[in-house]
N, C-alpha and C positions, 0 to 999 in steps of 0.2 A: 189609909187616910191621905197620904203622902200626894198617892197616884190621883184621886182625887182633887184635889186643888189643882193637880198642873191639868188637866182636862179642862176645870173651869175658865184658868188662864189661857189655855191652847184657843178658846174661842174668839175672846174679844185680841188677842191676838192677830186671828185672820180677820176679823172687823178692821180693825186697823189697816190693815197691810190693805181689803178692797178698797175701802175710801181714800189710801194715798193711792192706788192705781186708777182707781176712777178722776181725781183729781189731777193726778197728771195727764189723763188724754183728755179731759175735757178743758184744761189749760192749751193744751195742743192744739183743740177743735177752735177755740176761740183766738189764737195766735195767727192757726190758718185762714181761720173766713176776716180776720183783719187786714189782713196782705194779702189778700183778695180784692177784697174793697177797696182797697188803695189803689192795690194795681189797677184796678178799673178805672178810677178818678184820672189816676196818672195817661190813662191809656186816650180819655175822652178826651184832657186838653192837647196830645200828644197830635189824636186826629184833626181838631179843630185848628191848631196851630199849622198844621198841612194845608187844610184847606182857605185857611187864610193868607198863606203864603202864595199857594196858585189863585188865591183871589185879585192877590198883588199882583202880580204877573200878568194876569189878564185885564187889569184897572189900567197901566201903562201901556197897556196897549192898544187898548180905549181912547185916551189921550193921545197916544201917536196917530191913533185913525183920524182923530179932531183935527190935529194939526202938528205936522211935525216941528212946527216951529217949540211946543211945550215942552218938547223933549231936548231935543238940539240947547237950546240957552239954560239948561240945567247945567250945574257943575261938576265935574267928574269928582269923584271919591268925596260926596256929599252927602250928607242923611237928609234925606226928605221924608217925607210921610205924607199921607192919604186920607183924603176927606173925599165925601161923596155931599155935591153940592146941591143942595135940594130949596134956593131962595128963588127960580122958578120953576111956577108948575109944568111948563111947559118944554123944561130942556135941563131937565137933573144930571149933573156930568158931573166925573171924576176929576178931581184937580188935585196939585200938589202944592203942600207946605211945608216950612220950615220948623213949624211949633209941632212940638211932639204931641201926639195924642195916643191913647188907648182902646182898645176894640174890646168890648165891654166889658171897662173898667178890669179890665186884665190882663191883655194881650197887646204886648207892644208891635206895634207893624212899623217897619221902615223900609226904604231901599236904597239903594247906589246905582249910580250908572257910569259906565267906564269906555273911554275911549276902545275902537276895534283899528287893528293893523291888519293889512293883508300884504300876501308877498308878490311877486311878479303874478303867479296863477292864479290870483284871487284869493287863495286859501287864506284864512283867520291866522294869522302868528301872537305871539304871546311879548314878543319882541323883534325888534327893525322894520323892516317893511313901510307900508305908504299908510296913511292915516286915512281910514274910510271915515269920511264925514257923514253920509248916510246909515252909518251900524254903529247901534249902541249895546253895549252888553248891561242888561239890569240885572243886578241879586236883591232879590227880596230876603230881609230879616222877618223874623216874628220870634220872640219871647214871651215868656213868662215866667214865676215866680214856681219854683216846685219844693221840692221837701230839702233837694240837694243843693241848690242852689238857684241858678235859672237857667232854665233848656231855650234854646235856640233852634229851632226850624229855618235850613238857607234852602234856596232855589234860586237859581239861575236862568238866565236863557240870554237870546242876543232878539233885538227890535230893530228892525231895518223900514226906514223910508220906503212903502210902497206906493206912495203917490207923488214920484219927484219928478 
């Protein structure tokens, strides 16, 4: 009679014990495909943040094409930011401001522009040298807001006067 009962018990027993293992890997399956999902989210604005940055990059240069005068009476180690000016039809150009704006409604874009030195050989120094007034070095920023904190996307490059 003994032997009996513990048979009965020995079942719901292994009941038990599958639905905590089934519980735990399907805890696991839905852990995984969450930090999937994310990672993907994170991964979109991570690209869009890129391509906004070389958007930057190429909008100042847009502008320097216009006229280097737009660029030259900027201030060095200044935040500017990027409008696309579209109040005629017939001649929508890039310009720059001072009022901060957002790139839809989430992506901050700015940039700086820094004075360029060369040395006797023309080469870029980082220090001494002669003051190239035709070379400007721009960084474009672009942020956003993420889980961590806020990611930042830089890019660099230098814009030289080529119609001087």
């Amino acid at each position: 009679m003994n032997k009996n009962f513990l048979q009965k018990g020995s079942g719901l027993v292994e009941i038990l014990v599958a639905v905590f293992i089934f519980s735990i890997i399907l805890g696991s399956l839905v852990t995984a495909s969450n930090m999937y999902l994310s990672g993907a989210g994170d991964s979109l604005k991570y690209a869009k943040g890129a391509y906004l940055a070389q958007e930057g990059i190429e909008a100042v240069k847009t502008i320097r094409d216009n006229n280097w005068n737009n660029i030259s009476v900027l201030a060095d180690n200044t935040d500017y930011f990027l409008y696309f000016d579209t109040s005629s039809s017939t001649n929508n150009i890039w310009k720059t401001t001072s009022i901060s704006s957002f790139t839809d409604s989430f992506f901050l874009r700015r940039f700086r522009l820094n004075s360029v030195n060369r040395d006797s050989n023309g080469r870029i120094v980082s220090g001494g040298g002669t003051s190239d007034l035709n070379t400007k070095k721009i960084t474009v920023y672009v942020s956003w807001p993420s889980k961590t904190g806020t990611t930042t996307k830089t890019l660099s490059t230098y814009v030289t006067n080529l119609f001087k």
